[in-house]
C-alpha positions as a Markdown table, in Angstrom:
| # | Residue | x | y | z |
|---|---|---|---|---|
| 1 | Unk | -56.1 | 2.1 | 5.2 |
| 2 | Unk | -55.0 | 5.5 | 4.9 |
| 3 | Unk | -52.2 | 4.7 | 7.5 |
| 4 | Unk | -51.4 | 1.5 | 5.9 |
| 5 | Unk | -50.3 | 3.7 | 3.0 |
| 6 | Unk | -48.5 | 6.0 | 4.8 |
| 7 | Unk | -46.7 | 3.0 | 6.7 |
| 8 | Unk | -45.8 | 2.1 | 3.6 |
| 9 | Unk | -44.7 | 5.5 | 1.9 |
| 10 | Unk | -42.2 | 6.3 | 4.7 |
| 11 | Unk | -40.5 | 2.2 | 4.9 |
| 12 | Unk | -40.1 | 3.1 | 1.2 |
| 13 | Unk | -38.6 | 6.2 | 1.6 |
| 14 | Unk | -36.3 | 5.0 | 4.5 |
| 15 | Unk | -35.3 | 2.1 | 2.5 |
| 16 | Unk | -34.7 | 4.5 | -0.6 |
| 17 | Unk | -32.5 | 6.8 | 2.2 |
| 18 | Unk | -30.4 | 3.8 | 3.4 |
| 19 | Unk | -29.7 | 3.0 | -0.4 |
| 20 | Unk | -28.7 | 6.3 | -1.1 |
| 21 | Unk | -26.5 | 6.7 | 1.8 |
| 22 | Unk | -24.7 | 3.3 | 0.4 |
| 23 | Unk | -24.0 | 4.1 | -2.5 |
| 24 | Unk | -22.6 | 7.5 | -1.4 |
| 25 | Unk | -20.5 | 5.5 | 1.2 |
| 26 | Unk | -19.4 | 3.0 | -2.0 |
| 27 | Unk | -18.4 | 6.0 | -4.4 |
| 28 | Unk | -16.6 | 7.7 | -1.4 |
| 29 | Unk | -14.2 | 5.1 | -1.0 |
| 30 | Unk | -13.7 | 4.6 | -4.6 |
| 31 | Unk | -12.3 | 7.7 | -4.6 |
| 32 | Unk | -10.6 | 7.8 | -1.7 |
| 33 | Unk | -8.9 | 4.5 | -3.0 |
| 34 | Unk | -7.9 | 6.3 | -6.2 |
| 35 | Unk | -6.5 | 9.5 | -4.5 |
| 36 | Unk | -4.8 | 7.3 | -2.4 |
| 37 | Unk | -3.5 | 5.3 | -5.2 |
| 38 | Unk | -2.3 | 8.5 | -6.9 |
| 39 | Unk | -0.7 | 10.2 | -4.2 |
| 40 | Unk | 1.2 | 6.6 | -3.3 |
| 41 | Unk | 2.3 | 6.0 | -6.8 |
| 42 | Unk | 3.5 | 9.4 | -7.5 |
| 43 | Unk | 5.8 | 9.2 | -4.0 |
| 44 | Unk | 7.5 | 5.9 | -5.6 |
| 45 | Unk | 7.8 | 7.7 | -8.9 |
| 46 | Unk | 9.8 | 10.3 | -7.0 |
| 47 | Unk | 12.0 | 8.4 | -5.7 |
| 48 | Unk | 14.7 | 9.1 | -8.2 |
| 49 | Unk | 17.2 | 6.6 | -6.6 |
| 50 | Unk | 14.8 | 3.9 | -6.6 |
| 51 | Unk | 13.7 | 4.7 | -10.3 |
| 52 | Unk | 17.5 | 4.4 | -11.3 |
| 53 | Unk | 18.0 | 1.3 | -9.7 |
| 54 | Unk | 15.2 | -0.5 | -11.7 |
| 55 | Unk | 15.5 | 1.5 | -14.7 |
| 56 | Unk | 19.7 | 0.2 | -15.2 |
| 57 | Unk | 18.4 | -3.5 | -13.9 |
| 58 | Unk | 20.4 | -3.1 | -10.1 |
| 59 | Unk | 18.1 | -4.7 | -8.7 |
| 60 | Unk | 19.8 | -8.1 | -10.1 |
| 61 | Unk | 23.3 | -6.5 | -9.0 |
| 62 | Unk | 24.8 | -7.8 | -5.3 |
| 63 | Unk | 23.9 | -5.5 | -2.5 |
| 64 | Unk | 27.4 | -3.4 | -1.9 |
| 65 | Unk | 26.9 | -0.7 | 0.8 |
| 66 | Unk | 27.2 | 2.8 | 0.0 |
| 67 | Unk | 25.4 | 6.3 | 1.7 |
| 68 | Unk | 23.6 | 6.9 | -1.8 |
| 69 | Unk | 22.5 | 3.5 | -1.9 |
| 70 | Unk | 21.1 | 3.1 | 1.6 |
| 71 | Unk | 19.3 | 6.4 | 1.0 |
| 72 | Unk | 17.7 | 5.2 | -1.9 |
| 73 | Unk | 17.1 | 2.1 | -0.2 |
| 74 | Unk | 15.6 | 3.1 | 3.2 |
| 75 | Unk | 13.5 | 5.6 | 1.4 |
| 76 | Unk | 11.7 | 2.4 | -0.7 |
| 77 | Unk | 11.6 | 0.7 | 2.5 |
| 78 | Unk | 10.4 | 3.8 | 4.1 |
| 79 | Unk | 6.9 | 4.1 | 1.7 |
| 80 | Unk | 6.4 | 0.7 | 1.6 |
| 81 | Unk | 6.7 | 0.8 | 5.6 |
| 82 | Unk | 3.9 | 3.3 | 5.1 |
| 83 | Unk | 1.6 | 1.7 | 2.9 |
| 84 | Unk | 1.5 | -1.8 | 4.6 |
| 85 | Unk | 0.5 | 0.4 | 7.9 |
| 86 | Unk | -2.2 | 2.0 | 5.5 |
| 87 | Unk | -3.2 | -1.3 | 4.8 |
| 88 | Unk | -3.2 | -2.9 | 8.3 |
| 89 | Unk | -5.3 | 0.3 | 9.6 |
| 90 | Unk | -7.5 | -0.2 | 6.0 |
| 91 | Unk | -7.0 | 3.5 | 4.9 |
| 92 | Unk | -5.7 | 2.0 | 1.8 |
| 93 | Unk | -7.7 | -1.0 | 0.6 |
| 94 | Unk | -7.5 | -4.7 | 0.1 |
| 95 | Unk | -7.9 | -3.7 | -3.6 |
| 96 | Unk | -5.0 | -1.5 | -3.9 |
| 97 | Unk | -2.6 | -3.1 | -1.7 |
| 98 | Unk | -2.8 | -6.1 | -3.9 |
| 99 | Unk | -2.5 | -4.8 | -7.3 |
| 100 | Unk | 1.1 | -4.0 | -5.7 |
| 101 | Unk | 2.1 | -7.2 | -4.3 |
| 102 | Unk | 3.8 | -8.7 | -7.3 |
| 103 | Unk | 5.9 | -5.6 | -7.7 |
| 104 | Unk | 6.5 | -5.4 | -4.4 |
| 105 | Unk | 7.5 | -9.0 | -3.7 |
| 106 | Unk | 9.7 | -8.3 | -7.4 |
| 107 | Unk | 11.8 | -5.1 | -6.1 |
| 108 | Unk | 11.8 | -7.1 | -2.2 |
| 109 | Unk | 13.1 | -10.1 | -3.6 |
| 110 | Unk | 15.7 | -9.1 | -5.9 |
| 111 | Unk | 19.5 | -9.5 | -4.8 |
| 112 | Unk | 20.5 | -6.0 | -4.4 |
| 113 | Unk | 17.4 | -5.3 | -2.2 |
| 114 | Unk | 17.3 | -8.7 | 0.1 |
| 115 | Unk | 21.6 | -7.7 | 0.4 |
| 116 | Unk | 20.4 | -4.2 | 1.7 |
| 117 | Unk | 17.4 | -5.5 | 4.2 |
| 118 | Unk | 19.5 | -7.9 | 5.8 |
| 119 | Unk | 22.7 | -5.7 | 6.3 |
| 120 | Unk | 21.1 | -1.8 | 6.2 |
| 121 | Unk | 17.5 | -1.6 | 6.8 |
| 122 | Unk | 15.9 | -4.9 | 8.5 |
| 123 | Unk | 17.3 | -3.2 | 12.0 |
| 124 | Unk | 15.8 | 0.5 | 11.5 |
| 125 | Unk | 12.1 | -1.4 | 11.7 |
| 126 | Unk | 12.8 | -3.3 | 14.6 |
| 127 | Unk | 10.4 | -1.1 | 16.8 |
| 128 | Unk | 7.8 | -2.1 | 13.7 |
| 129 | Unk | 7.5 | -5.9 | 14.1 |
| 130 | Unk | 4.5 | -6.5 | 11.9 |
| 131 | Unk | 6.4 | -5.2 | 8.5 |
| 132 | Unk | 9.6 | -6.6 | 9.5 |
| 133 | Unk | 7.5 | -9.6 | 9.5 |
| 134 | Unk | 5.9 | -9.3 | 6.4 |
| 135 | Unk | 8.9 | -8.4 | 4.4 |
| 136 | Unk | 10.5 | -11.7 | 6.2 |
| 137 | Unk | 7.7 | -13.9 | 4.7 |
| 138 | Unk | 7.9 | -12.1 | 1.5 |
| 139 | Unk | 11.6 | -12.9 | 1.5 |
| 140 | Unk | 11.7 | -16.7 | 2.2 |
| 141 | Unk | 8.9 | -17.1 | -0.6 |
């Protein structure tokens, strides 16, 4: 009997442990997601050429080369290059990368941006064929 119990006690406690452990595991990457989240969103923020280009509507504008532009450009190209490999290696999570997707596929898709991947930027990632690919699919949808 007395056994019984103690059988008992120490599947409870074990169960209780594994619980536990869970839960620290779940609120661990919850904020790991949200530093992550904060650290990415801040590095878009500062990209000042970027941020100029959506804030005067360029993005609609036709893609017309230029040093400034291509830095502004391959530097958006650049951290998004960096967050899909987050995602692919799921250091940044399911969650995240898709709250981005429709701004992504918005700045991606937009004339001055589709201009500058096809003539600028679509041959610096040719040695990363999984993102060229993705930005190709995102480009013919």
């Amino acid at each position: 009997m007395i056994e019984s119990l103690a059988l008992i006690v120490s599947v409870c406690g074990m169960v209780l442990v594994v619980f536990g452990l869970r839960q620290a595991a779940k609120i661990h990457r919850q904020t790991t997601d949200a530093q992550i989240f904060l650290e990415l969103t801040a590095r878009f923020n500062n990209l000042e050429g970027i941020q100029k280009i959506i804030a005067h509507d360029d993005l609609d504008k036709p893609y017309k080369k230029s040093p400034s532009l291509d830095g502004s450009v391959c530097s958006y190209f650049d951290l998004l290059s960096q967050e899909y490999h987050l995602n692919q290696i799921k250091v940044l999570s399911d969650q995240v990368w898709n709250m981005w997707q429709d701004d992504i596929k918005r700045i991606i898709t937009s004339p001055l941006m589709r201009g500058a991947w096809h003539d600028t930027v679509h041959d610096r990632y040719s040695h990363h064929s999984a993102f060229v690919q993705y930005v190709e699919v995102l480009l013919s949808s």
